[in-house]
C-alpha positions in Angstrom: 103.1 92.2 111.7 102.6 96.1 112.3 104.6 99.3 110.0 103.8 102.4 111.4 103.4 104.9 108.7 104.7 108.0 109.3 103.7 111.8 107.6 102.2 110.1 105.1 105.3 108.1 103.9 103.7 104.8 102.4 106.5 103.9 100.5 109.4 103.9 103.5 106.7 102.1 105.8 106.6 99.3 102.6 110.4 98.8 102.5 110.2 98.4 106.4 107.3 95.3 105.8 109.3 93.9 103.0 112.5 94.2 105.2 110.4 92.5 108.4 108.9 90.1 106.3 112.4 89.3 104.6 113.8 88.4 107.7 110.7 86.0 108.9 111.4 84.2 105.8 108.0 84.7 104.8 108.6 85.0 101.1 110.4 81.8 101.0 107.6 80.2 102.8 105.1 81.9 100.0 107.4 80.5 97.1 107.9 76.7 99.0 104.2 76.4 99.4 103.2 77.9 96.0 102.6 74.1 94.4 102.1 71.2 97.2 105.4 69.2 98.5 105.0 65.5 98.8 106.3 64.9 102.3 109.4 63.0 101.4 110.3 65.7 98.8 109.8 68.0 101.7 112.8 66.1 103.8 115.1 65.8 101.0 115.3 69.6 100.7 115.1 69.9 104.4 118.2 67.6 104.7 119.8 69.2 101.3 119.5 73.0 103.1 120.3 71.4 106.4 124.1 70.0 104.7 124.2 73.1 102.5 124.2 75.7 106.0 126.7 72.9 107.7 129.3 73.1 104.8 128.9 76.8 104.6 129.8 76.9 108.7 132.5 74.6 107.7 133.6 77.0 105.6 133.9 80.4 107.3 135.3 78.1 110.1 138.1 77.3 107.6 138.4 80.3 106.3 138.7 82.0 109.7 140.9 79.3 111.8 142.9 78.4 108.6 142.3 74.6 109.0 
């Protein structure tokens, strides 16, 4: 991942990393692998974030149809 820096501006080419990084999700890759996952632990929040994004579509779907 590459910021150019430009005249000398560290600190707007930092908020563009953090902003890239952000969006790979690479800080909540950093904080999930902090301490180790036991695998099955590992599904149960993948299948817990999996429902959790489906009843959030179910709900702007609601919300924007109206049933």
């Amino acid at each position: 991942m590459q910021v150019l820096v430009r005249d000398n501006n560290v600190d707007q080419a930092l908020r563009a990393l953090k902003k890239k990084m952000q969006r790979e999700g690479l800080f909540r890759e950093m904080k999930i692998r902090r301490n180790y996952e036991k695998p099955s632990e590992r599904r149960a929040r993948e299948r817990a974030e999996a429902v959790r994004r489906y009843r959030k579509l179910l709900r702007k779907r609601l919300e924007r149809e109206g049933y």
